[in-house]
LOKEKE-18154 format. One record per residue (C-alpha): residue in three letters; chain; z, y, x. Coordinates in steps of 0.001 Angstrom, whole numbers, plus 500000, padded with zeros to 6 digits. Layout:
N
{martor 'ala'; 'A'; {Z; Y; X}};
...
END
This chain:
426
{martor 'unk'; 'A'; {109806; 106145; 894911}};
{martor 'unk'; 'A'; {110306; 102274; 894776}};
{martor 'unk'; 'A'; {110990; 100637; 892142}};
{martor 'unk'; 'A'; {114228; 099222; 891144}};
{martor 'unk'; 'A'; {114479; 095808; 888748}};
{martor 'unk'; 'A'; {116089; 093726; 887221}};
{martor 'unk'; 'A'; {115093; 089668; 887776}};
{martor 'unk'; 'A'; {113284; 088806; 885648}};
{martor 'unk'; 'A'; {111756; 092081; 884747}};
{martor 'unk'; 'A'; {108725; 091089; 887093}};
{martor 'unk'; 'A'; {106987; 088522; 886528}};
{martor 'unk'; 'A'; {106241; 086291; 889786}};
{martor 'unk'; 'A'; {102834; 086822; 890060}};
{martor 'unk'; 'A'; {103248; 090686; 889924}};
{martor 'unk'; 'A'; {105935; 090783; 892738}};
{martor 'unk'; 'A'; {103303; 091556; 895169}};
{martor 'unk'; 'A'; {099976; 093178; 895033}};
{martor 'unk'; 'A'; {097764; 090442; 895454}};
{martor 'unk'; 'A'; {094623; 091779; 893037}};
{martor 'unk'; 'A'; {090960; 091054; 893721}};
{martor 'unk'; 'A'; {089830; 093704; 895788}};
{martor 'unk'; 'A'; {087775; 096394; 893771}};
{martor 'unk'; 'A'; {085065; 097131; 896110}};
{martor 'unk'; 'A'; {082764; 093898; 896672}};
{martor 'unk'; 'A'; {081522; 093435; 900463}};
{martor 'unk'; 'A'; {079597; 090346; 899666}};
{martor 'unk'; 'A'; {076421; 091707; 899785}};
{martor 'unk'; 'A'; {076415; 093957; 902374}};
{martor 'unk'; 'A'; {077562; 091781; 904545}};
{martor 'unk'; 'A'; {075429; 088775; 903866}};
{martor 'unk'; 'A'; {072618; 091385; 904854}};
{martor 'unk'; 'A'; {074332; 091934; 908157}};
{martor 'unk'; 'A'; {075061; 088412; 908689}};
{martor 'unk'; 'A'; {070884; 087437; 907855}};
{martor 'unk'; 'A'; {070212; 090352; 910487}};
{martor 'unk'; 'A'; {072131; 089304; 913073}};
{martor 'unk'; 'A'; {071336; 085404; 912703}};
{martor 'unk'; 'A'; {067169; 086697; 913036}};
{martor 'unk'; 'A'; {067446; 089478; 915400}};
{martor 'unk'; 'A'; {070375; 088814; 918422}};
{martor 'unk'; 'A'; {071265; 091057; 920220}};
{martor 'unk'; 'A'; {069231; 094333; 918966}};
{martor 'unk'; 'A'; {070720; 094053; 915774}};
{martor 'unk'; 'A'; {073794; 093853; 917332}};
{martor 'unk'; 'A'; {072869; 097282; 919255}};
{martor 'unk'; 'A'; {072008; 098550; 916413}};
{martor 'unk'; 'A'; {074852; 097866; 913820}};
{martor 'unk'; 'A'; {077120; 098719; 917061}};
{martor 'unk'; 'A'; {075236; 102303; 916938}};
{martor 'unk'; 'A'; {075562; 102962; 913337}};
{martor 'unk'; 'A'; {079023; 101619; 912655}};
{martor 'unk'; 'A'; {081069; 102509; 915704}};
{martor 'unk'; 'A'; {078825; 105447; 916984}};
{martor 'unk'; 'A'; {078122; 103956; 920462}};
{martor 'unk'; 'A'; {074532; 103448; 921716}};
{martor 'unk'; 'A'; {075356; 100527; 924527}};
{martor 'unk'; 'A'; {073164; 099207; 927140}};
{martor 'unk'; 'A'; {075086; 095923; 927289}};
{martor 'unk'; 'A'; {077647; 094211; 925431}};
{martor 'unk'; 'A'; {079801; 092113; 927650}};
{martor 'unk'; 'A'; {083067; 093772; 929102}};
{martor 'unk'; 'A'; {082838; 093114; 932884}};
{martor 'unk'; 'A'; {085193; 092264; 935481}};
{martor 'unk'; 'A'; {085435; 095690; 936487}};
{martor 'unk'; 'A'; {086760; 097149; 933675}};
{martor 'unk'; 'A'; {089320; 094422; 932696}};
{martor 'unk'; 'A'; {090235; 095225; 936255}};
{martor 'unk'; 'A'; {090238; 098803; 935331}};
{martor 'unk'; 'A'; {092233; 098618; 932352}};
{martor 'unk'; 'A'; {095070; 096727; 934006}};
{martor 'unk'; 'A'; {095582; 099619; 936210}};
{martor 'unk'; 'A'; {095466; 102003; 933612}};
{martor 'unk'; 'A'; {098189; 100596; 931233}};
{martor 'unk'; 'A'; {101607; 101444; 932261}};
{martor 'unk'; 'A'; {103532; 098964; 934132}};
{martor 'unk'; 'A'; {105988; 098905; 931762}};
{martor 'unk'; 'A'; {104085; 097815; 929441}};
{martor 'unk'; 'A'; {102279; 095536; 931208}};
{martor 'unk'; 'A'; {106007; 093910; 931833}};
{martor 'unk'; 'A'; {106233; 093296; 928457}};
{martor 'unk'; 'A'; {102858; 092009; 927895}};
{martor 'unk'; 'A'; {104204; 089184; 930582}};
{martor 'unk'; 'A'; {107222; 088576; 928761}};
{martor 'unk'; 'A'; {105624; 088298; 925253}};
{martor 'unk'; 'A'; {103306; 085794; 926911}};
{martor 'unk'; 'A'; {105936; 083701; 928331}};
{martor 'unk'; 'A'; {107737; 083488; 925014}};
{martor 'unk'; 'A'; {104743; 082738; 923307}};
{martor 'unk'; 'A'; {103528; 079932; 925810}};
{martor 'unk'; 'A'; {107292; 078190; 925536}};
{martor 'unk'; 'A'; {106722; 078014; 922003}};
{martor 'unk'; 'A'; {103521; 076874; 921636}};
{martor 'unk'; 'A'; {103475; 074086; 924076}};
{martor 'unk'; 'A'; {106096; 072277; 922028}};
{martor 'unk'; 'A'; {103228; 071994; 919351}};
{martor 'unk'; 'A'; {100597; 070227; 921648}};
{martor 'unk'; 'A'; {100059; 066685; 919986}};
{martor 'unk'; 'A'; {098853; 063273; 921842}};
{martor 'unk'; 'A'; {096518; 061195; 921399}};
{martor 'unk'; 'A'; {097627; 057094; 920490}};
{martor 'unk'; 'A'; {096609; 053661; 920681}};
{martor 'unk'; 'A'; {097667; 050739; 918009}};
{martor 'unk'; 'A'; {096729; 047286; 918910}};
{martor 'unk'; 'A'; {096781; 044298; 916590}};
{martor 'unk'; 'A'; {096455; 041013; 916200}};
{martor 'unk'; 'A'; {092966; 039026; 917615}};
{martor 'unk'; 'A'; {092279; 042116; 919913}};
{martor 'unk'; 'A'; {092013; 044493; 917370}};
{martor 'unk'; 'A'; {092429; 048150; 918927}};
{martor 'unk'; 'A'; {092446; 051554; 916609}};
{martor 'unk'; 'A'; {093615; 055280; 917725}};
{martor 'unk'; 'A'; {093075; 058401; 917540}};
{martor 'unk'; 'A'; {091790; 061131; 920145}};
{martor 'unk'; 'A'; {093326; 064523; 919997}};
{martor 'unk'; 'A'; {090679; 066811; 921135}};
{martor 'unk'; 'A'; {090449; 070665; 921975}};
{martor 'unk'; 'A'; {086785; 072531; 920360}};
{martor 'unk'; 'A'; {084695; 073401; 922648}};
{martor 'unk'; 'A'; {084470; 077011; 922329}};
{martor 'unk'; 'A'; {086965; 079413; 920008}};
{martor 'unk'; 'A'; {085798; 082605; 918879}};
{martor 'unk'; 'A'; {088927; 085464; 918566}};
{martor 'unk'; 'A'; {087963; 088469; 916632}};
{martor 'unk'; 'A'; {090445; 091570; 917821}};
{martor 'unk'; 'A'; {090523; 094829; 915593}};
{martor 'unk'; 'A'; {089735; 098272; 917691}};
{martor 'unk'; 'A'; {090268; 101637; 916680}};
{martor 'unk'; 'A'; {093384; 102848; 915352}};
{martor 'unk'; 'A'; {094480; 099137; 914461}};
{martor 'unk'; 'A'; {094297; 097798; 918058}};
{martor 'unk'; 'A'; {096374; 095677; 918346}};
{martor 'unk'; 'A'; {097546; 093525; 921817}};
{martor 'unk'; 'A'; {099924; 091424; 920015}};
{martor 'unk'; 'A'; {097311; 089694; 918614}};
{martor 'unk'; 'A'; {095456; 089403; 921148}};
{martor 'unk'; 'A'; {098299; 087137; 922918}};
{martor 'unk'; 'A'; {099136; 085167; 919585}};
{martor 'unk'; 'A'; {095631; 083908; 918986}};
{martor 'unk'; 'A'; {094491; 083426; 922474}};
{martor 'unk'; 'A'; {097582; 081195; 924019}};
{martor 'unk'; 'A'; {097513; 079059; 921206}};
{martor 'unk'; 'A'; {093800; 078148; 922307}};
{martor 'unk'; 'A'; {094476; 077984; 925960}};
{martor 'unk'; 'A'; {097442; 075657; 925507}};
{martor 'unk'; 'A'; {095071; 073015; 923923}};
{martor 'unk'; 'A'; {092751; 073007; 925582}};
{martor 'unk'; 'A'; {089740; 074806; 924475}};
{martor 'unk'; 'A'; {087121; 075143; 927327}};
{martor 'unk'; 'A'; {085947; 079055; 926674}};
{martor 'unk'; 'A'; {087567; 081542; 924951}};
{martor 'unk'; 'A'; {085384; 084335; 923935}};
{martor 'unk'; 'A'; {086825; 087438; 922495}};
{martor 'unk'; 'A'; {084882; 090245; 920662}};
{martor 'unk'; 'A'; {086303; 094115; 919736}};
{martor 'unk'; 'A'; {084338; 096889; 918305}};
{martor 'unk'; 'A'; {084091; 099507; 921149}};
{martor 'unk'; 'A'; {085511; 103217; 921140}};
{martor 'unk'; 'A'; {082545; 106245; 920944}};
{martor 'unk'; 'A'; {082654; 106061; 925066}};
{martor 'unk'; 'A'; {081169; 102354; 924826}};
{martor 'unk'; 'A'; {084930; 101320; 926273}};
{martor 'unk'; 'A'; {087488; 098570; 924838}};
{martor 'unk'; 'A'; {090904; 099962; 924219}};
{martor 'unk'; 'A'; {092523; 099517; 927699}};
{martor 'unk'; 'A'; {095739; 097594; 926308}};
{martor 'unk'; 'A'; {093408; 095220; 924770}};
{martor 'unk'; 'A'; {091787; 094261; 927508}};
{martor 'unk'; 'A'; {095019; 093434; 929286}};
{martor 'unk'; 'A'; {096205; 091737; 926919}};
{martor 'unk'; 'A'; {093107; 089574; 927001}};
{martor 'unk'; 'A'; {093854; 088971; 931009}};
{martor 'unk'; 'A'; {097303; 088385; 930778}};
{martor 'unk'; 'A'; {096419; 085535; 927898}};
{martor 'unk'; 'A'; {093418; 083943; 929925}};
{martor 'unk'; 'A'; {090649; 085324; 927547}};
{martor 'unk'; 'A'; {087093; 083870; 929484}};
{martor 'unk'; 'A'; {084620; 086031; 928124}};
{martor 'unk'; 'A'; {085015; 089223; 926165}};
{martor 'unk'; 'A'; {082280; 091873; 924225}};
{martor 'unk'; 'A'; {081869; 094994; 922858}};
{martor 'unk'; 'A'; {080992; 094312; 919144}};
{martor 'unk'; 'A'; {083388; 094787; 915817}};
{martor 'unk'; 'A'; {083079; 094056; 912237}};
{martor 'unk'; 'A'; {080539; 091673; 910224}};
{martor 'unk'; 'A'; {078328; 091376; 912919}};
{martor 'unk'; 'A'; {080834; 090054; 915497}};
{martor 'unk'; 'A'; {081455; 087707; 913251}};
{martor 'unk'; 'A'; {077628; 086694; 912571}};
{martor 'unk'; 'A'; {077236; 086950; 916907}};
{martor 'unk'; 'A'; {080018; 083920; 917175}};
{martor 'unk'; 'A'; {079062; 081895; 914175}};
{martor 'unk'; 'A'; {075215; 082121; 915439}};
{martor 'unk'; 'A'; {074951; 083062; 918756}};
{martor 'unk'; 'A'; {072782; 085720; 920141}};
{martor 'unk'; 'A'; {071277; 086368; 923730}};
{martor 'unk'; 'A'; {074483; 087527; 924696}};
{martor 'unk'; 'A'; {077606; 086269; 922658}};
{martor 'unk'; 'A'; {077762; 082253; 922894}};
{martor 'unk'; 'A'; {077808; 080430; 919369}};
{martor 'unk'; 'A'; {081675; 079082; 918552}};
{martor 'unk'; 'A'; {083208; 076100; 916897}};
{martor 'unk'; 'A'; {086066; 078207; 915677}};
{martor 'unk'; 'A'; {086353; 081592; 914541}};
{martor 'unk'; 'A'; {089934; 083509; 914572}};
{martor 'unk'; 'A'; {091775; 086848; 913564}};
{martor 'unk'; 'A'; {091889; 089684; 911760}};
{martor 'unk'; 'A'; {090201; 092148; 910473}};
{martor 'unk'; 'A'; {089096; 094644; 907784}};
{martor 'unk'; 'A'; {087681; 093435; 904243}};
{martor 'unk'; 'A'; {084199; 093105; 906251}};
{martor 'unk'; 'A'; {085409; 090956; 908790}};
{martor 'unk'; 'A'; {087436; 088728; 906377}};
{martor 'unk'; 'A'; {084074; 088329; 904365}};
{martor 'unk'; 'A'; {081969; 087422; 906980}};
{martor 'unk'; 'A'; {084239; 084541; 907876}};
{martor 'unk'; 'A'; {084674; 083070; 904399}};
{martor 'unk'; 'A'; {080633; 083424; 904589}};
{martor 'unk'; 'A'; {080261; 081501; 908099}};
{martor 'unk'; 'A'; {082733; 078967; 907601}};
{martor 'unk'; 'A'; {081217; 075602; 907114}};
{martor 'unk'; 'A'; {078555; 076895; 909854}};
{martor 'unk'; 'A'; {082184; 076934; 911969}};
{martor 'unk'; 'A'; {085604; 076948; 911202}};
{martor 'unk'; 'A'; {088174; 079764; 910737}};
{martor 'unk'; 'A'; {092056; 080201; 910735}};
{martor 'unk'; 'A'; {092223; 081513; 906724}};
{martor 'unk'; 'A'; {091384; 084818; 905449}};
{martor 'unk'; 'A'; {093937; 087196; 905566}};
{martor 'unk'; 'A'; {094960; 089505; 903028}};
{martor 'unk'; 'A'; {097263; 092722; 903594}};
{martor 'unk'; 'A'; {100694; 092586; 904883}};
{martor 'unk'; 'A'; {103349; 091112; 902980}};
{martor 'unk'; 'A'; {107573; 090975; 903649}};
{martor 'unk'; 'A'; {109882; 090154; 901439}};
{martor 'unk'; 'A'; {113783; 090692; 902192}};
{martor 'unk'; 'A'; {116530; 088398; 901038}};
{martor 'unk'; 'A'; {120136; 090758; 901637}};
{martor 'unk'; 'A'; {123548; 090195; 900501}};
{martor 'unk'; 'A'; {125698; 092829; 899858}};
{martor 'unk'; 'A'; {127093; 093395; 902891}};
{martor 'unk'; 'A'; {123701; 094575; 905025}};
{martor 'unk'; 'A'; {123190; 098170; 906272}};
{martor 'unk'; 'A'; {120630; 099831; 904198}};
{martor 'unk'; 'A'; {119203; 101899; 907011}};
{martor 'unk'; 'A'; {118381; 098447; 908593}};
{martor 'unk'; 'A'; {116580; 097232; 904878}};
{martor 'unk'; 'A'; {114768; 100678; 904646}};
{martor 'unk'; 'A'; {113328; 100033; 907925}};
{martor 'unk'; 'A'; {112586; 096678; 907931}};
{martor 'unk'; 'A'; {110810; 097677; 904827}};
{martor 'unk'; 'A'; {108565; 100385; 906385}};
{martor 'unk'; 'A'; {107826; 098102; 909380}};
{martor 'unk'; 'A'; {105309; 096355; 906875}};
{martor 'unk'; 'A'; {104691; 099210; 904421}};
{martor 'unk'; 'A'; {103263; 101329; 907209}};
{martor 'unk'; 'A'; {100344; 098394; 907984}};
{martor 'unk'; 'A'; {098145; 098799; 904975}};
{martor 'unk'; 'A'; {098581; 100853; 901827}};
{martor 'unk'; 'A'; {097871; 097223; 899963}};
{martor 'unk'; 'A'; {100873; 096193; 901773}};
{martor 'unk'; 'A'; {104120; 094863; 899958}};
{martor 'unk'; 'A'; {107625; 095059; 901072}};
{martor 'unk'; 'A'; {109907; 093831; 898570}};
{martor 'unk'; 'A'; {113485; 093405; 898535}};
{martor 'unk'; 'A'; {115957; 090972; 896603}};
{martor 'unk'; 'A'; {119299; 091111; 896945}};
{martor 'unk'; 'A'; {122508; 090642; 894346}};
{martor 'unk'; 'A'; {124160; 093839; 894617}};
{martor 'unk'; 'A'; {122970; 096979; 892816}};
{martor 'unk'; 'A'; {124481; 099122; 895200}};
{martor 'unk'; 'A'; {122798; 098356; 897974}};
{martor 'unk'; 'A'; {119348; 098027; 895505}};
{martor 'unk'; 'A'; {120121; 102242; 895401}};
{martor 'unk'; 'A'; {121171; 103074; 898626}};
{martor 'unk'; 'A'; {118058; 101766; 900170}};
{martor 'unk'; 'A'; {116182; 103325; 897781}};
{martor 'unk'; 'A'; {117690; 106686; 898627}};
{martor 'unk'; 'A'; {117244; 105696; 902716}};
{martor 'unk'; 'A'; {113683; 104949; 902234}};
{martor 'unk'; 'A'; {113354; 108671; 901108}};
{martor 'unk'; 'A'; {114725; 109993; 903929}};
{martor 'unk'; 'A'; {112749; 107406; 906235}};
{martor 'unk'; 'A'; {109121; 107666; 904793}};
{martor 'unk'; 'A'; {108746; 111161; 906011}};
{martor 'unk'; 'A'; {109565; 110587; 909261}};
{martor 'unk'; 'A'; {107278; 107872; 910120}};
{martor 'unk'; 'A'; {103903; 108799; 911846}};
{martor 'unk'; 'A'; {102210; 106692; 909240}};
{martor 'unk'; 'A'; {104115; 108124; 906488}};
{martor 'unk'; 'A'; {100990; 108578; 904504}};
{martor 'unk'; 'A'; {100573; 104462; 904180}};
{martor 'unk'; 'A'; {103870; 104032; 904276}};
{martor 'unk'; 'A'; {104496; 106068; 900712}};
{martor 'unk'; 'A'; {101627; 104543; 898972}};
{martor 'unk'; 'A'; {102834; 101274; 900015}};
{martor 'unk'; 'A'; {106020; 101780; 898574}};
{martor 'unk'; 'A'; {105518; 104111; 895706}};
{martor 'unk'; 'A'; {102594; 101640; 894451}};
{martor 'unk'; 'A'; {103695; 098067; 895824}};
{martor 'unk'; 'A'; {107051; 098285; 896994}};
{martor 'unk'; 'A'; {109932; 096565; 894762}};
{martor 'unk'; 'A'; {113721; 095653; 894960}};
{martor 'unk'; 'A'; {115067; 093283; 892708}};
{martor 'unk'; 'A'; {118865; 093186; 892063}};
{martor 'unk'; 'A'; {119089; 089507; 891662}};
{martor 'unk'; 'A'; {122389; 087589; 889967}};
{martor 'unk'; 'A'; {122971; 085578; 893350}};
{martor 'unk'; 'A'; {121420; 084614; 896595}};
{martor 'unk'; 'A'; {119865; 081088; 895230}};
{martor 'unk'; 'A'; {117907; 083293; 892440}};
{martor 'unk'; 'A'; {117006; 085286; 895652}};
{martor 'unk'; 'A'; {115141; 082213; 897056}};
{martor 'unk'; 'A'; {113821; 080876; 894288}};
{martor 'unk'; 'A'; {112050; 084212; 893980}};
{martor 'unk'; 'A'; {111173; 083755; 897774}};
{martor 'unk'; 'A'; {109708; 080031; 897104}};
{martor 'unk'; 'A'; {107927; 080704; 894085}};
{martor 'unk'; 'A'; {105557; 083595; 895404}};
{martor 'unk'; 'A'; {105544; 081961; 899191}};
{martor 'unk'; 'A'; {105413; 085683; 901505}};
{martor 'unk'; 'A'; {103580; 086452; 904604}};
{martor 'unk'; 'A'; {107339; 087432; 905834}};
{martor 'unk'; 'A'; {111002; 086184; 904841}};
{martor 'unk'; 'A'; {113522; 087919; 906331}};
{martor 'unk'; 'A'; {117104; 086401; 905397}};
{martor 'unk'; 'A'; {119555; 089085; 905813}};
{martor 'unk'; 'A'; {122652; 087228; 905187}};
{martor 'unk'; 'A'; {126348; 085855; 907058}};
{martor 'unk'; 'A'; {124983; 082604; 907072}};
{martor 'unk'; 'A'; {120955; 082241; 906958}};
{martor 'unk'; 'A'; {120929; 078424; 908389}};
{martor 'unk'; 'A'; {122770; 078068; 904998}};
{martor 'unk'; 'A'; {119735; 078988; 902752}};
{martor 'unk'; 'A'; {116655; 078240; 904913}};
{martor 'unk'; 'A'; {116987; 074433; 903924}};
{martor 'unk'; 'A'; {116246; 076008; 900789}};
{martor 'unk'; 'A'; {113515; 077555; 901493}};
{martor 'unk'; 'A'; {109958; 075770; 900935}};
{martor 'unk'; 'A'; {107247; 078205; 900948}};
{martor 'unk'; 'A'; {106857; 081576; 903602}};
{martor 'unk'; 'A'; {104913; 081825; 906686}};
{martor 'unk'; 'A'; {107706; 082928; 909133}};
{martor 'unk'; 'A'; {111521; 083030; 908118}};
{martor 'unk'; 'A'; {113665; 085615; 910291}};
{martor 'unk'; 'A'; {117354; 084857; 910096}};
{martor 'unk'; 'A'; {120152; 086852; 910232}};
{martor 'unk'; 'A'; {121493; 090309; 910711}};
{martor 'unk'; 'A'; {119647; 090818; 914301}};
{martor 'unk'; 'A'; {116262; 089389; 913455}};
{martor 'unk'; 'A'; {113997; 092100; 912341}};
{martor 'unk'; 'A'; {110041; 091014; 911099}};
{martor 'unk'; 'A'; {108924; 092845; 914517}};
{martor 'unk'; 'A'; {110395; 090855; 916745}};
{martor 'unk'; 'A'; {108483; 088497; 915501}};
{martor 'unk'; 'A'; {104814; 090363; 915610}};
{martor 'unk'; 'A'; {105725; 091153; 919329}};
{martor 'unk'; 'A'; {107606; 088985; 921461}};
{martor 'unk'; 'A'; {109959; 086058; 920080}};
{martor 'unk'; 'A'; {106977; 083416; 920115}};
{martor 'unk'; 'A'; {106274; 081892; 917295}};
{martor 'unk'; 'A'; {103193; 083067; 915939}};
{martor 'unk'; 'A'; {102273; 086646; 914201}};
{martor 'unk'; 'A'; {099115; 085145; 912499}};
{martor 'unk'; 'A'; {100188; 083738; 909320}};
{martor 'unk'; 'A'; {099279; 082715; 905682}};
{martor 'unk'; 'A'; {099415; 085836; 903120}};
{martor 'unk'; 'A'; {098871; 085857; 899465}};
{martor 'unk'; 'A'; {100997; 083193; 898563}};
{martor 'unk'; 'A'; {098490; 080740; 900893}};
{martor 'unk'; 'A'; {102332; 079692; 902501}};
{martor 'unk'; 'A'; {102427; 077101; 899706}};
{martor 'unk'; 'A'; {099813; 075208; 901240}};
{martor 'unk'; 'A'; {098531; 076774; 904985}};
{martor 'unk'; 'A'; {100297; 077235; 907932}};
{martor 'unk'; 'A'; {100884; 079596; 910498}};
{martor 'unk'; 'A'; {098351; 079900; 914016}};
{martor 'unk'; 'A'; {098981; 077334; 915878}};
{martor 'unk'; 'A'; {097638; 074743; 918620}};
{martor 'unk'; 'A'; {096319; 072871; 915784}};
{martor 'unk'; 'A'; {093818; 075103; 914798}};
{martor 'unk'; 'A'; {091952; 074642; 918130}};
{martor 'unk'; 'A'; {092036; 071124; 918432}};
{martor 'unk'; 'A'; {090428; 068073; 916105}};
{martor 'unk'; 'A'; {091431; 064736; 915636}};
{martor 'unk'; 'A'; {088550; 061664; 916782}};
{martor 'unk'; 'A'; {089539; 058424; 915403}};
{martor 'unk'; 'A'; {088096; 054796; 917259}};
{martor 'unk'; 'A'; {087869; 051229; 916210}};
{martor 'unk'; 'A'; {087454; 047932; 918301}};
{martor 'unk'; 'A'; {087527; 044446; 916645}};
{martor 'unk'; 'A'; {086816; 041057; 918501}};
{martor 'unk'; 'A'; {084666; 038793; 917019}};
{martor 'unk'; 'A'; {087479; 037050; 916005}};
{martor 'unk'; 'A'; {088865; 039740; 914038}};
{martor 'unk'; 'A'; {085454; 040769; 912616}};
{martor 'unk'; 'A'; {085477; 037066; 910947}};
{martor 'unk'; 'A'; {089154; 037424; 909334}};
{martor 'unk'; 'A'; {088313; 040398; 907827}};
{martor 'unk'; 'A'; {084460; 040382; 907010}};
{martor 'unk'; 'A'; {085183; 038145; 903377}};
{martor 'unk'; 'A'; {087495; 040948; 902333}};
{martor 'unk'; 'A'; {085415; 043890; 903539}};
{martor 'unk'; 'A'; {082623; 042653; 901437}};
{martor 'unk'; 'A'; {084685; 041867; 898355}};
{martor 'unk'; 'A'; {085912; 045668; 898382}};
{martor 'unk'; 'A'; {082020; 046791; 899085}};
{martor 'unk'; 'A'; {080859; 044642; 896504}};
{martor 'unk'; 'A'; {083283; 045772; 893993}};
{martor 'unk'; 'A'; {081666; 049571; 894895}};
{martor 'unk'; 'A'; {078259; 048615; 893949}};
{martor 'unk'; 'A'; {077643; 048666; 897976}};
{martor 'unk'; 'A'; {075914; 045741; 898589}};
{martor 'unk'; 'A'; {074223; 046833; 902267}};
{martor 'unk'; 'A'; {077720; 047317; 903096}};
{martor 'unk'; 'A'; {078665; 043937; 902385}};
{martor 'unk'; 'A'; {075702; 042557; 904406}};
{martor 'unk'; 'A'; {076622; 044648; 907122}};
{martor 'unk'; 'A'; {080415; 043050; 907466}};
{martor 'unk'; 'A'; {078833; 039838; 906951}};
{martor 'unk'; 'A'; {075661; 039404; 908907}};
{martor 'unk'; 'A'; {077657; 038582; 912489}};
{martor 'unk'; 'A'; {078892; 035438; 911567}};
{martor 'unk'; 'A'; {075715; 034836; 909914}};
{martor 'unk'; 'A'; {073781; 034681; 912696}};
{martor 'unk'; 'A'; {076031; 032538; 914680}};
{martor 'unk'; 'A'; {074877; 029933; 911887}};
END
């Protein structure tokens, strides 16, 4: 049963679970990693064979069975795939940033490019935790700015196939090039390269404790999106909201990930018990109700709060994956708010809609990252290239005082350097 308390009872830091992880990965897959980066593709076959229990002949999904998968999902489904995708472009494209140009006096010209990578890497969970959504929120981002291959790699099931809804997902969002290889060593295959999988400059998504190693290990060889940690939501409700729609809202995230947290803060202790009771009633009936229970029996929290601005101090001090604002008047407290990865206001605005179809990102900063990261966006596949162009003219007003700053840095070549122009022309 969840636990009802006071503020103030919990400390901040305890709110959600956010411990170290008791097994350590590190090792195992730094092995994995070294195996792939020496031996391509057949350790890929290999780690493919013993992980996922598939011996394949090839890795790369064709064009036949993306082809195939579209006509196996439901149309329906498809239809929303479309729709998601719409929302999701009309939201990104706002982010897309341009490059500028600054001139100055004497001729002097600076700026800055705005540049997509060349190649971005999207790692996409199989199994039971396929998910399309993800698929769509990592991939439009990249096609939006720009990047000039998308490659996409997803353990396959034990009949050497990709999850059909994946795979239209992955058409629907423009995916170029996609193969049949999960875990560590998908990650090792974009960082490095191997006969088959090209090398990437960027490396995104989720995955299990493996995957989210193996990036932290490659990164610096490329770059990733962060490492994400389980599921997190935290509710902010007034009085007034339906505890049926708290309890579910709740489960939405508790059913992800027995690490998950779903906490609630509101101001009435009424309400604090009445969900309580409805999350009884609920956990049982969920297909996941297994997660769902450990989840809330071992993680879950509501805190009965003395007002709303408590409630968001709360919210800004441990910075959640989610924020739902379940209030009259949300526009009212989200100037307020400083730290979360995605705010959903409102009475009508469940966490959901937000994994599925809204469009603004799904992929976003857990574990109190918020304070400082950001949610997927077109900025993680593009980089910034700054120029410089000074006359001669120029050069000579500013060469005394760029060697009076090198000097004072013990950097006497760079003095010489600034200098050296004008004396020549003597």
């Amino acid at each position: 049963m969840i636990r009802i308390a006071a503020f103030g009872e919990v400390p901040p830091e305890e709110i959600f679970a956010r411990a170290v992880p008791e097994t350590d990965v590190s090792a195992a897959v730094s092995e994995i990693l070294s195996a792939v980066r020496r031996d391509g593709d057949r350790a890929l076959f290999a780690y493919t064979e013993k992980f996922d229990k598939v011996a394949l002949s090839a890795l790369a999904v064709t064009p036949g069975e993306i082809a195939e998968a579209r006509a196996a999902v439901d149309p329906e489904f498809l239809r929303v795939l479309e729709r998601a995708a719409a929302n999701i472009r009309r939201f990104h494209e706002r982010q897309v940033r341009n490059s500028f140009v600054l001139t100055g006096p004497d001729g002097v010209v600076m700026g800055q490019r705005v540049l997509p990578v060349d190649r971005a890497g999207l790692y996409v969970p199989g199994g039971t935790a396929a998910y399309p959504s993800t698929v769509l929120m990592d991939a439009i981002p990249a096609k939006i700015a720009g990047v000039g291959e998308v490659v996409m790699v997803t353990p396959p099931g034990r009949d050497g196939r990709v999850n059909p809804a994946i795979l239209a997902a992955a058409s629907v969002a423009g995916v170029d090039r996609i193969f049949k290889v999960g875990g560590a060593q998908a990650i090792a295959a974009l960082a490095y390269g191997t006969e088959s999988i090209p090398k990437v400059d960027k490396i995104v998504g989720p995955g299990n404790a493996f995957v989210a190693e193996a990036k932290k290990q490659v990164y610096g060889t490329v770059s990733i999106d962060m490492i994400a940690g389980p599921s997190e939501i935290l509710i902010v409700a007034d009085g007034k909201s339906d505890p049926r729609v708290l309890a579910a809202d709740l489960l939405s995230q508790a059913e992800h990930d027995k690490m998950a947290s779903a906490v609630l803060v509101t101001d009435s202790m009424a309400l604090a018990e009445a969900v309580r009771d409805e999350l009884e009633i609920r956990i049982p009936l969920l297909e996941r109700a297994e997660i769902a229970r450990v989840s809330i029996d071992k993680n879950g929290k509501i805190i009965v709060a003395d007002d709303l601005a408590a409630a968001i101090d709360i919210a800004n001090e441990i910075a959640p994956e989610h924020l739902e604002l379940m209030v009259d008047n949300p526009f009212d407290l989200l100037d307020r708010v400083r730290h979360a990865g995605s705010v959903f206001l409102g009475r009508n605005c469940p966490e959901a809609l937000g994994d599925y179809l809204a469009g603004p990102n799904h992929t976003l900063p857990t574990g109190g990252t918020a304070r400082f990261s950001s949610p997927l966006s077109v900025d993680d596949f593009v980089k910034k290239m700054q120029f410089t162009y000074f006359t001669e003219a120029a050069l000579a007003d500013a060469a005394d005082d760029v060697a009076l700053f090198a000097r004072r840095e013990g950097l006497t070549g760079h003095a010489k350097s600034a200098l050296i122009r004008g004396e020549v022309e003597k």
